[in-house]
C-alpha positions as CSV (number, residue, x, y, z in Angstrom):
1,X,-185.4,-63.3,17.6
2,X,-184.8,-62.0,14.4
3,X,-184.7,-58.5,15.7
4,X,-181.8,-59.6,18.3
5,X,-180.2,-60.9,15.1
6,X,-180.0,-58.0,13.8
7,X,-178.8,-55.8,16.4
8,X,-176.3,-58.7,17.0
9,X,-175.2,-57.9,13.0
10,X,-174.8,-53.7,13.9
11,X,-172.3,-54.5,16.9
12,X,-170.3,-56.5,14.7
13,X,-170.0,-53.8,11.5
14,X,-169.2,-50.8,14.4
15,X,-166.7,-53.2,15.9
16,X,-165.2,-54.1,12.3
17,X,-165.2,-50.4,11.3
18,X,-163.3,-49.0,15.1
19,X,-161.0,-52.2,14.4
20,X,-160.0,-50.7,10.3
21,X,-159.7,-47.5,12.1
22,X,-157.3,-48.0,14.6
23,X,-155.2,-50.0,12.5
24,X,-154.9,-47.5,9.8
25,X,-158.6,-47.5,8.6
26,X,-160.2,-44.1,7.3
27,X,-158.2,-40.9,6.8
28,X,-155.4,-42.4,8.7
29,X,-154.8,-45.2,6.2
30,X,-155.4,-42.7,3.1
31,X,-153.2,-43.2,0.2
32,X,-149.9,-40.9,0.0
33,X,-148.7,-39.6,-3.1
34,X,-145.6,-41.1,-4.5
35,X,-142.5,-39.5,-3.5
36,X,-140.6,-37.5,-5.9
37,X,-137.0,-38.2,-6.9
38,X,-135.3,-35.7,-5.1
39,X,-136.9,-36.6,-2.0
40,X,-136.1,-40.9,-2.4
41,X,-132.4,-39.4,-2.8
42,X,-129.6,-41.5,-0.2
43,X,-127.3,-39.0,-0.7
44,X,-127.8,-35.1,-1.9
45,X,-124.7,-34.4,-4.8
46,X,-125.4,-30.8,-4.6
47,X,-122.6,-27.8,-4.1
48,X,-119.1,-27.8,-6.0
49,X,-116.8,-30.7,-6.1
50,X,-113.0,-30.9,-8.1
51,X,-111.7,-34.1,-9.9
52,X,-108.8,-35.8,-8.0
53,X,-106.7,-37.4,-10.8
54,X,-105.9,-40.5,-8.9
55,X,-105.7,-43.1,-12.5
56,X,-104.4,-42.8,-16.1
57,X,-102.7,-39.2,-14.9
58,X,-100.7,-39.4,-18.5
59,X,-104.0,-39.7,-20.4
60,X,-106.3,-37.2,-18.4
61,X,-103.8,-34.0,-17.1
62,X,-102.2,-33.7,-20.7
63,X,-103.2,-34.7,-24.7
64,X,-101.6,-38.2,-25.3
65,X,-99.4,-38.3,-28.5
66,X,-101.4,-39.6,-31.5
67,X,-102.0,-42.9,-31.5
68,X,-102.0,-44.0,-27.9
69,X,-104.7,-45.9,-27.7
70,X,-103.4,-48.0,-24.1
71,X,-106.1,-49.1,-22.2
72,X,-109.0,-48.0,-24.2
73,X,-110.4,-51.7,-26.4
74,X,-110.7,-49.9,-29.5
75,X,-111.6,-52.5,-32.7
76,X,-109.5,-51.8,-36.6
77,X,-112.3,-49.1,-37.2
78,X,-111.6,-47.6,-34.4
79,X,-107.8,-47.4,-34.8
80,X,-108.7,-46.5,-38.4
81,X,-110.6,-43.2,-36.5
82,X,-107.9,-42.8,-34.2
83,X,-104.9,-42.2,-36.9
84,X,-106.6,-40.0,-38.5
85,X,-106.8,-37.4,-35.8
86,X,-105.8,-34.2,-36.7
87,X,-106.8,-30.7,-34.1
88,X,-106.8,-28.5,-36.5
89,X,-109.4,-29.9,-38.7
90,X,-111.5,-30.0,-36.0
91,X,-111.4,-26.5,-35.0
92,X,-112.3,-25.8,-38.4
93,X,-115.3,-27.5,-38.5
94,X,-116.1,-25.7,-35.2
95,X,-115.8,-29.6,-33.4
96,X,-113.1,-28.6,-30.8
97,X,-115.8,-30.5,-28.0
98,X,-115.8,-33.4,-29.5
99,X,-113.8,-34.3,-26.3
100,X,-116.3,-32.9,-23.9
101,X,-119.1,-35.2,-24.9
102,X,-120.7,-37.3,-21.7
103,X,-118.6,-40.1,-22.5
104,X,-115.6,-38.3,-21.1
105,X,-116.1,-35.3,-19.8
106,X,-116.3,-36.6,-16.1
107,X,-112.6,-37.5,-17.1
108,X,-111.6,-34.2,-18.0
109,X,-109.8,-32.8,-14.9
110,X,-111.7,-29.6,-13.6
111,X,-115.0,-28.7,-11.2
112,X,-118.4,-30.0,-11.4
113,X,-121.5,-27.7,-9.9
114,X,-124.4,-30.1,-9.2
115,X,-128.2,-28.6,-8.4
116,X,-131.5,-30.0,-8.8
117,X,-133.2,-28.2,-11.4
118,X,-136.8,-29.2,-10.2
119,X,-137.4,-32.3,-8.2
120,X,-137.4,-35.0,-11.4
121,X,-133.7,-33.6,-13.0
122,X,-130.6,-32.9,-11.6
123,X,-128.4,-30.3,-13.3
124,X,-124.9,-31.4,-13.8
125,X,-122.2,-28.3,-15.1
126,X,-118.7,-28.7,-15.9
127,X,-116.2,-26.0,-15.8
128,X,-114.2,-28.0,-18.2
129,X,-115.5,-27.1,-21.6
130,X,-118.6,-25.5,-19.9
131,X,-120.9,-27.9,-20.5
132,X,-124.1,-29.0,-19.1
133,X,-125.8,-32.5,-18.4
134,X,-129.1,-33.3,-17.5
135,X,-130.3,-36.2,-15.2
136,X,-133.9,-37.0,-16.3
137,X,-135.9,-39.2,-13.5
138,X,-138.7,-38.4,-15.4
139,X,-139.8,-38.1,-19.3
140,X,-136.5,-35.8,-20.8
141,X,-137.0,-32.4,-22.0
142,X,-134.6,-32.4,-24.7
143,X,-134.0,-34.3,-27.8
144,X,-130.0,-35.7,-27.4
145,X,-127.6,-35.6,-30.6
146,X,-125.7,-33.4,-29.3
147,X,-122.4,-33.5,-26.8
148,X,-124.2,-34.9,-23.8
149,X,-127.1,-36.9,-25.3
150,X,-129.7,-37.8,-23.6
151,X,-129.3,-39.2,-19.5
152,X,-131.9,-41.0,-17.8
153,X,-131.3,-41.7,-14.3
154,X,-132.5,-43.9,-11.6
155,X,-132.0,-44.9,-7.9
156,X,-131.2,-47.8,-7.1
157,X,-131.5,-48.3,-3.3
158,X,-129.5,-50.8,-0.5
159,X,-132.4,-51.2,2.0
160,X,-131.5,-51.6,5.6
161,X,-131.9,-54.0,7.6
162,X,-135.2,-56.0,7.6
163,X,-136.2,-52.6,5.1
164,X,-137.0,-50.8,8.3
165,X,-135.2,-48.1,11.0
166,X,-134.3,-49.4,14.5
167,X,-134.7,-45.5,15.6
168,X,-138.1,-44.1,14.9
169,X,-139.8,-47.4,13.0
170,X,-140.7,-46.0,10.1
171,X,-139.3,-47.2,6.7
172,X,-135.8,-46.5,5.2
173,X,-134.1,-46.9,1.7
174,X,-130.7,-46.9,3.9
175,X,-128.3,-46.1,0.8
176,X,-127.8,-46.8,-2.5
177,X,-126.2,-45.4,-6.0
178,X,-127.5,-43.0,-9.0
179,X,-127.6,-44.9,-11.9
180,X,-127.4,-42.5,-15.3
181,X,-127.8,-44.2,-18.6
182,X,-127.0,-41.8,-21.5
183,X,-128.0,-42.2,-25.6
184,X,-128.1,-40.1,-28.1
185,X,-124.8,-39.0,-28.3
186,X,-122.9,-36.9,-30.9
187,X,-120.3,-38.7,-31.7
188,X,-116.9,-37.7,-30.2
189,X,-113.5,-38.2,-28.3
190,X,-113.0,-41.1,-25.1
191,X,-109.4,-39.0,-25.2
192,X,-108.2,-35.6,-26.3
193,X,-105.9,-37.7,-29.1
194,X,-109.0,-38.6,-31.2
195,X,-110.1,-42.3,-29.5
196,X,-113.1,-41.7,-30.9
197,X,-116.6,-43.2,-29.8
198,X,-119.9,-43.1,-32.0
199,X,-123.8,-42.1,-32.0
200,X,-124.6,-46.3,-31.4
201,X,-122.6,-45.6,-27.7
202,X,-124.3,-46.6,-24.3
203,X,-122.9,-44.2,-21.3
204,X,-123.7,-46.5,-18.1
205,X,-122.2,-44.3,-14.8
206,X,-123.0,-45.2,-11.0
207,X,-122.8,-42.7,-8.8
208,X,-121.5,-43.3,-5.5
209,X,-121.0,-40.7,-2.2
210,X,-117.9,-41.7,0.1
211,X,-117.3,-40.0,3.6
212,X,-113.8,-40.8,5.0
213,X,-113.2,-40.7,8.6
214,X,-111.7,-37.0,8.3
215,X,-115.3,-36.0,7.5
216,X,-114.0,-35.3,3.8
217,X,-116.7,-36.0,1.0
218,X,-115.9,-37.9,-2.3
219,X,-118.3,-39.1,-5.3
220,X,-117.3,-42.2,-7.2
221,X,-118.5,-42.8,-10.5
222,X,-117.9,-45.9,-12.4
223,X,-118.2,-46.0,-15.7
224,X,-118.6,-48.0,-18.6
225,X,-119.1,-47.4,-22.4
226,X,-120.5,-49.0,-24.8
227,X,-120.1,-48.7,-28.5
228,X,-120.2,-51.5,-30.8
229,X,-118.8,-49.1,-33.6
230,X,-115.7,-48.7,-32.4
231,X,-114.8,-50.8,-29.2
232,X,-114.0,-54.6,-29.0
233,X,-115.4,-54.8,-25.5
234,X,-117.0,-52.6,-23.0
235,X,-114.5,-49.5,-21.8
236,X,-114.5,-49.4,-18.0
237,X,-113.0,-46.3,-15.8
238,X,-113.1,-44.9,-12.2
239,X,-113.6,-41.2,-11.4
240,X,-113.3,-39.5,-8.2
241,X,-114.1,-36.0,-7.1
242,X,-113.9,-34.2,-3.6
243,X,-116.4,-32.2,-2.5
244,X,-115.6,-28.6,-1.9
245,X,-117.1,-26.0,0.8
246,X,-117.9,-23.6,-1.8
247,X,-117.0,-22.0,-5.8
248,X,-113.8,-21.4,-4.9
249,X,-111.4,-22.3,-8.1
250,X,-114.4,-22.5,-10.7
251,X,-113.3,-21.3,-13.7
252,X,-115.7,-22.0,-16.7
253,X,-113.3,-22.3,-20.0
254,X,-114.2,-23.0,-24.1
255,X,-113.3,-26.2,-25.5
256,X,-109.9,-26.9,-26.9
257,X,-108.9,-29.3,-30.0
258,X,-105.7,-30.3,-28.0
């Protein structure tokens, strides 16, 4: 009897262990490493792309006048900032950038070149100014004070449907945005005239990809700035650039003062 027990108990752990199997049990079923950043990416930014001036033209194609401040929240030490704008002082002190920092440079009108540098940061360059930001997924590799700071970035993913593909079954993020927060900023310029912004700002930008019907590619970035040096309330703008088919038109230019 108690042998038939325990041949009884054998069928049952060979059954249990075919059972794991074929439901994902043994190598099948075997962890998979976590998926880098570049390969969770909705969208791929890469290639050229040129700003489409489409809001505050006045503000953006030319230098405003000194002292227009319309549209930007700026508090009395702020204004106090602002008036006392003058170009020239800041080429002297070798601060003709201070216009090109991260919390306007996507304003600036001009090409962007977007690349991953390695599968944790994507390489933002601006011919405007000829700058350079970096998108850290991961831990960042520099240490910010300077014109573009520091930027961490993040997906942040729409699922589909039920979180799953009708086509092949397997799992989708469906879309979503990048999310770049940036710190660590030298302080500078939210417009060419002096609005000035401070090292305490917070750069939020989403990044969005559009594809019109005409097959034409756009990325959308909203932004919003922070500084409770300088601005009453949080500074909100729309950018939008068009993706091009190759370098044509980059032109990589210094910073100017004015």
């Amino acid at each position: 009897m108690k042998r038939l027990l325990v041949v009884l108990a054998l069928c049952l752990l060979v059954n249990a262990g075919l059972f794991s199997q074929g439901r994902g049990g043994g190598q099948r079923g075997a962890p998979q490493p976590p998926r880098t950043p570049r390969a969770m990416a909705p969208f791929d930014m890469s290639g050229y792309w040129i700003s489409v001036v489409t809001e505050d033209w006045r503000w953006r194609m030319f230098a405003p006048p000194k002292g227009d401040y319309a549209g930007v929240p700026l508090n009395p030490d702020g204004r106090k900032i602002g008036d006392a704008w003058d170009p020239a002082k800041d080429e002297a002190a070798g601060e003709q950038c201070k216009s090109y920092g991260a919390a306007n440079i996507m304003r600036l009108p001009g090409r962007l070149h977007i690349t991953w540098q390695d599968d944790q940061t994507i390489k933002l360059e601006t011919d405007a100014g000829t700058q350079t930001r970096m998108f850290y997924f991961g831990a960042p590799q520099k240490q910010g004070d300077d014109w573009q700071g520091i930027s961490k970035a993040s997906w942040e993913l729409t699922p589909a449907v039920g979180g799953f593909s009708f086509g092949g079954g397997g799992q989708t993020e469906g879309t979503g945005s990048l999310k770049v927060v940036t710190t660590r900023l030298k302080p500078g310029y939210l417009r060419k005239n002096g609005v000035p912004y401070s090292a305490n700002t917070t750069l939020t930008e989403y990044y969005d990809l559009v594809k019109e019907p005409d097959g034409d590619l756009y990325l959308v970035i909203t932004t919003t700035v922070e500084d409770p040096t300088y601005l009453a309330e949080p500074y909100l703008t729309n950018t939008h650039f068009r993706k091009q088919a190759d370098a044509t038109g980059w032109n990589p230019t210094p910073c100017t003062a004015k």
